[in-house]
N, C-alpha and C positions, 0 to 999 in steps of 0.2 A: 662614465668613468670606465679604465681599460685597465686588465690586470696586465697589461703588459708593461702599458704603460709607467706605470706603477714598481713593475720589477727592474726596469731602465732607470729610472729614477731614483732607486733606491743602488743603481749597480755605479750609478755614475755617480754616487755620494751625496744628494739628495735628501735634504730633510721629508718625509712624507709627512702630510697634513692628516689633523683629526679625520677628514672623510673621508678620505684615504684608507686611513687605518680600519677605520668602520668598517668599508667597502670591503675590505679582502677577508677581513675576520667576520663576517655577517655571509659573508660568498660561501667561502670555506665551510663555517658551521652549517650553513645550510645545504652544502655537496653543489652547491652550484659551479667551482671555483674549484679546478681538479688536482691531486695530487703532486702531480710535478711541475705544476706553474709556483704553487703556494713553497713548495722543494728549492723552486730558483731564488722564490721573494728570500727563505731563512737564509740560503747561503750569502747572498746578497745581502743582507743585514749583519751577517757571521763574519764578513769580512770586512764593511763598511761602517759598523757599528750603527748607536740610534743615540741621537742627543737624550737628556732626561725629558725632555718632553715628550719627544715621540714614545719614550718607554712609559710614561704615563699615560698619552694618549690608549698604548695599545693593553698594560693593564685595563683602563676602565673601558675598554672594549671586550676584552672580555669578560672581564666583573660581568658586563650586562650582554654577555651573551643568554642566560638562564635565568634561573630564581633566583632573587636575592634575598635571603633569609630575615624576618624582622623581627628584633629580639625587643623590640619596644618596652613588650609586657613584664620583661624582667628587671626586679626593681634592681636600684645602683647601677655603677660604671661596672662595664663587660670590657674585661682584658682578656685576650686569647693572647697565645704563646705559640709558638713554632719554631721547631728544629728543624736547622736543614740536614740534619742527619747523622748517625754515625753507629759506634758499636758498643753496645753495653748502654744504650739511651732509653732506660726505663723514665727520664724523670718525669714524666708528665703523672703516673701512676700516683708517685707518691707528692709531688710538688702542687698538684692541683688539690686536694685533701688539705694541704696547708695552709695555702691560703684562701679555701673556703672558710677554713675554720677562722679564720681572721676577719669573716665578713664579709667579701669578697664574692662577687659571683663568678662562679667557672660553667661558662656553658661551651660546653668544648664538641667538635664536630671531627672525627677523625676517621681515617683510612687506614686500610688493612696495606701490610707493608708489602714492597715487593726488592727481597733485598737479603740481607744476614739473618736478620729474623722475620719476626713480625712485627706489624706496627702496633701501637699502642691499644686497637682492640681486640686484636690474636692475645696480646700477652694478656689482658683483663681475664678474655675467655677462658683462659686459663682453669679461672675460677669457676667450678660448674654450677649452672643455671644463670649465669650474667649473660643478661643480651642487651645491646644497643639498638635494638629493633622497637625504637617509640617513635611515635607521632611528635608533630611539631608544640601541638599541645601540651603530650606528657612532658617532653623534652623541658619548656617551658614554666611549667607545675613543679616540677624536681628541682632545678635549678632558684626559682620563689622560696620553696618550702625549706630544700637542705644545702641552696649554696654549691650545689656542683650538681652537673651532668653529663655524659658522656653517648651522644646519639653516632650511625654510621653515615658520611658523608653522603649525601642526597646526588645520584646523576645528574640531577638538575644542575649542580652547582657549576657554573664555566664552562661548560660543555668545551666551548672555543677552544680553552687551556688543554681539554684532556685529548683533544684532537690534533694538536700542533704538536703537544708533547711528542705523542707516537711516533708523528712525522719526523719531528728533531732527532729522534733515540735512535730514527734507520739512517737517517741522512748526514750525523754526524756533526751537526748544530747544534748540540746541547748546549756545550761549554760557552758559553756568550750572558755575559752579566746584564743585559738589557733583556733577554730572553730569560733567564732565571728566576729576576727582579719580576718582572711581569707574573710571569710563570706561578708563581709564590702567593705574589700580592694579591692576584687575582681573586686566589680563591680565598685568602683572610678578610677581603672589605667584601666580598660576596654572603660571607660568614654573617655579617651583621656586628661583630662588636666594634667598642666605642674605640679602641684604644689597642696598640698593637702589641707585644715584645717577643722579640726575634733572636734565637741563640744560634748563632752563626759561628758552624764548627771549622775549624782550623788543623791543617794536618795528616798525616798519613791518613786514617780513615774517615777524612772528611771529603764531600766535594770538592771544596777549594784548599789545595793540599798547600798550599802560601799564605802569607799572614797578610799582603801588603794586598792580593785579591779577595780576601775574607773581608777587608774592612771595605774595599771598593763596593763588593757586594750588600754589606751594610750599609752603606752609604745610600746605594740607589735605589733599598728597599724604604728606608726614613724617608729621603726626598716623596717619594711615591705616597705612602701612609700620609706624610704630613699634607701632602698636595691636595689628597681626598678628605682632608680632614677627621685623621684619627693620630691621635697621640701617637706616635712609633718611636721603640728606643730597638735599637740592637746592641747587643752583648757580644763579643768573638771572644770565642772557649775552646783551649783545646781537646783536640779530638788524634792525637798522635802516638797514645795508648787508649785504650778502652776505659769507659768511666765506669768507674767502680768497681766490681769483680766477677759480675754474670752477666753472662752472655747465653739467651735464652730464653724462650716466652716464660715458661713456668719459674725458671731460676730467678726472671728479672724480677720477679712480683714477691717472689721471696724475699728479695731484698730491699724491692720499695717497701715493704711494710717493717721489714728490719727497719728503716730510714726512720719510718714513724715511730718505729719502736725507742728512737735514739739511737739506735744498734748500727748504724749505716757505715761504711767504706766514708774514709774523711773525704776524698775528693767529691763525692756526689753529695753526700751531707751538706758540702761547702757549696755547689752547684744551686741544690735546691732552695737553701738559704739566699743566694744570692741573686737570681731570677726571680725568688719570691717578694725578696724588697723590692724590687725594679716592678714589679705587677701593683702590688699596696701602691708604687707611688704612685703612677698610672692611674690606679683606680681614686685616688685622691684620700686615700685612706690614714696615709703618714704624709709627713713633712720633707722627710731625711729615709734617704737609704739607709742609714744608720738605725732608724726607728724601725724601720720596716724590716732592716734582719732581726732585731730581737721582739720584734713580734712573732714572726714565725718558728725563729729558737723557743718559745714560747709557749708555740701553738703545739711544739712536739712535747715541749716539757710539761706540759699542765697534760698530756695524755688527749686533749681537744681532735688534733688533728689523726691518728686514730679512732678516734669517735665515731668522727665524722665521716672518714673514710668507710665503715663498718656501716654505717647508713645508707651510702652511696649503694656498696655491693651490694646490699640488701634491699634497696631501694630498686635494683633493674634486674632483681629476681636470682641474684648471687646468693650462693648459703655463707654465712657468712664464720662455720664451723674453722673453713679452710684458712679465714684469715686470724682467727685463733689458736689456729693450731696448722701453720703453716708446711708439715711436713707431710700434710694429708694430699698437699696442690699433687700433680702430675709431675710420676718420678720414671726415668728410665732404669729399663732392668739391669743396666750394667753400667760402673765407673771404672774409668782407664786413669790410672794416675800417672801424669808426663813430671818425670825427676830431672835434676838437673847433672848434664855429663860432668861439669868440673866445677870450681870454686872461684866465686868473684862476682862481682855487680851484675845488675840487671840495671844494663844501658839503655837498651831498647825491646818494646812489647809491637811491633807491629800492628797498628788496629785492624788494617785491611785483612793480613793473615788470620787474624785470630776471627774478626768475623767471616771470612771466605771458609774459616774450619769450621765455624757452628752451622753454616751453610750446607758444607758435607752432610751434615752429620740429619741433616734434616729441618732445623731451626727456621727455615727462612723459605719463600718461593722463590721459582726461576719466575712461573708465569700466574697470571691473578688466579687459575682453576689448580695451580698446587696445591697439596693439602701439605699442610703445617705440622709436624711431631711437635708437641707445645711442651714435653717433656726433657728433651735432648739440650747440648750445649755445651759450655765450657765454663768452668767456676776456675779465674785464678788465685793462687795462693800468693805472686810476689806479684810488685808492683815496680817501676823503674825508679830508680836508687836504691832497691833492697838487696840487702848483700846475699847470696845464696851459696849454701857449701854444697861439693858434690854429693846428690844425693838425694839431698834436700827438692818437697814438695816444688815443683812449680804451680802447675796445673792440673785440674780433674777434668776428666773429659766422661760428660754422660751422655749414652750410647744406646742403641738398642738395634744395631749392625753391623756386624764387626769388618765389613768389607767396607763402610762407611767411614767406623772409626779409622779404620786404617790411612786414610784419605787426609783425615782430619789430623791424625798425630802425624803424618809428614809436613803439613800448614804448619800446623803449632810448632813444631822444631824450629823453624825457618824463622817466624815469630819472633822467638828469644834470641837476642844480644846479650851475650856476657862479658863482660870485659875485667883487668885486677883493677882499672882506677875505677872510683865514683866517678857518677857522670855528673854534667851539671844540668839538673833537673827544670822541663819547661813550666814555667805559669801555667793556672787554670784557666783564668781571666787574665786578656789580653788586653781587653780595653770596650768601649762605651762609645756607640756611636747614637747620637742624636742630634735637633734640631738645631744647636749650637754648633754643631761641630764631633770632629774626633778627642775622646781622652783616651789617652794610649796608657797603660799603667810603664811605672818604670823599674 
């Protein structure tokens, strides 16, 4: 077999075969198979696209490029969850905590973010003495005993994936839904759980910044998950203002535990409720989405998911003083309050703006060896279709560089739409993609 041939074949529209697919991703992972030949094969796919097959084939190639994680030992259905991203996306923090407490096992494997903020175990860290530094064991033991875990994804996992990535992000082949799908899946069926659900953001600060490629994207992730034989639903949600209202490692955990507190911002309350029925039913836990949101309404209201959560943090060496008395987390020494110049709606919140300002300000990395200010961010006060008079709170910006801040409140300005009419405000949920089919909501 010839890489060249291979990259001909794929230029001249060319389905490539399973060994095919093996052959370049086994090349590649192994350095056999050099930079700018594998550079020709993605553009050549980027232009040519890949049927769902080949985009199967080439996830479970490299699924098995590395370790594939065996969750055997943990009792019940294992649902993982995956965002493809956006701003103000604490919810795994507080969502996962939920529906543990429901019974449910969350054995979750996550990355540090490279982007507006942090990923999901920058903002944990938050909390001091929480580490994701276990073994496959302990991992496994925590997850048995309290129903949720939270370990740092293993280099082992995909290697393939984190190789091509690079390649894609200099080469300008990112954007390709067979590349993404892959991209994604890879590393979820590598993960080991049984069963998949996917929040697939929509919008200014989402990857897919259109509705009708969000569900596309959805779509080819399902195909894929069901192909391998794991339950996959995806959800597309918007992502065209910020969820919730921080924006921020230490702010966001603030607020996930507000969530559990019942205290939470409606739209992410509504998020976590609604991902968490879709996970129950997955797991085989309910019957009805319907059952499975008011279990987890539930799990906040009886104080359980709280509980549980408080175990968790304490369980991978979190004090867990901070989540009782959450004003103790990491606080920046200065708030900038952004007012509002005139009088009248709030049309639009920029998400990409407002998380490129918590970016300024220090919230996020450019590159994996950034160090992270867990403290900084942006807390907003309105939300689109809030009327605001001049004057009137928008936004707090927390700081602890005024050369920064400054960077960050010319973002944020840009950010805010205001307009005299109300606008007309988008959906959360957009719709439901699974093995049947799209439900689009109406």
């Amino acid at each position: 077999m010839n890489i060249v041939d291979i990259i001909l074949k794929k230029r001249n529209d060319e389905a490539l075969s399973k060994e095919e697919i093996d052959f370049f991703v086994q090349g590649y992972t192994e350095g056999i198979i050099p930079d700018y030949q594998i550079s020709s094969l993605l553009m050549a796919i980027y232009f040519q696209k890949m049927t769902r097959e080949e985009t199967a084939y080439l996830t479970e190639s490299m699924m098995n490029s590395g370790q594939l994680v065996n969750l055997t030992k943990i009792d019940g259905i294992k649902v993982d969850k995956h965002s493809t991203g956006g701003v103000g996306d604490k919810t795994t923090i507080a969502l996962g905590a939920m529906v543990a407490a429901c019974g449910v096992p969350v054995a979750k494997m996550s990355g540090r973010g490279l982007g507006h903020t942090g990923g999901t175990i920058d903002k944990l860290e938050s909390i001091p003495g929480f580490s994701v530094e276990l073994s496959i064991d302990e991992f496994i033991k925590n997850v048995n005993n309290i129903k949720i875990a939270v370990m740092g994804q293993t280099n082992d996992l995909a290697p393939a994936d984190k190789k091509l990535y690079s390649l894609r992000d200099v080469t300008g082949t990112v954007d390709n839904i067979s590349l993404i799908a892959s991209s994604i899946m890879s590393k979820k069926l590598a993960a080991g759980a049984d069963a998949i659900l996917l929040d697939v953001k929509t919008g200014n600060g989402a990857f897919m910044k259109d509705l009708d490629s969000s569900f596309e994207l959805g779509k080819e992730m399902v195909s894929i998950g069901n192909k391998m034989n794991r339950d996959t639903i995806a959800i597309v949600t918007d992502m065209d203002q910020p969820l919730g209202l921080a924006i921020g490692n230490s702010l966001e955990v603030k607020e996930a535990v507000e969530t559990l507190r019942g205290n939470g911002p409606q739209d992410f309350t509504e998020l976590c409720e609604t991902l968490g029925a879709y996970m129950l039913l997955l797991a085989q836990k309910v019957l009805t989405v319907e059952e499975g949101r008011e279990k987890i309404q539930e799990s906040v209201k009886s104080g359980e998911a709280l509980r549980v959560f408080k175990v968790f943090i304490s369980s991978q060496g979190g004090d867990v003083k901070y989540i009782n008395n959450t004003d103790l987390l990491p606080k920046s020494n200065y708030v900038y309050v952004l007012r509002a110049s005139e009088t009248g709606f709030i049309s639009q919140i920029k998400a990409m703006d407002v998380g490129v300002a918590a970016s300024h300000l220090g919230a996020g990395r450019e590159t994996k060896d950034s160090i992270v200010d867990l403290s900084v961010g942006v807390v907003l006060d309105k939300k689109v279709g809030d009327l605001a008079e001049k004057g009137e709170v928008l936004a707090y910006i927390h700081y602890n560089d005024e050369i920064k801040r400054d960077l960050a409140v010319e973002k944020l300005v840009a950010a805010f739409k205001i307009t005299k009419e109300k606008p007309i405000t988008r959906p959360l949920i957009y719709g439901i993609v699974h093995d049947k089919g799209i439900e689009k909501n109406k």
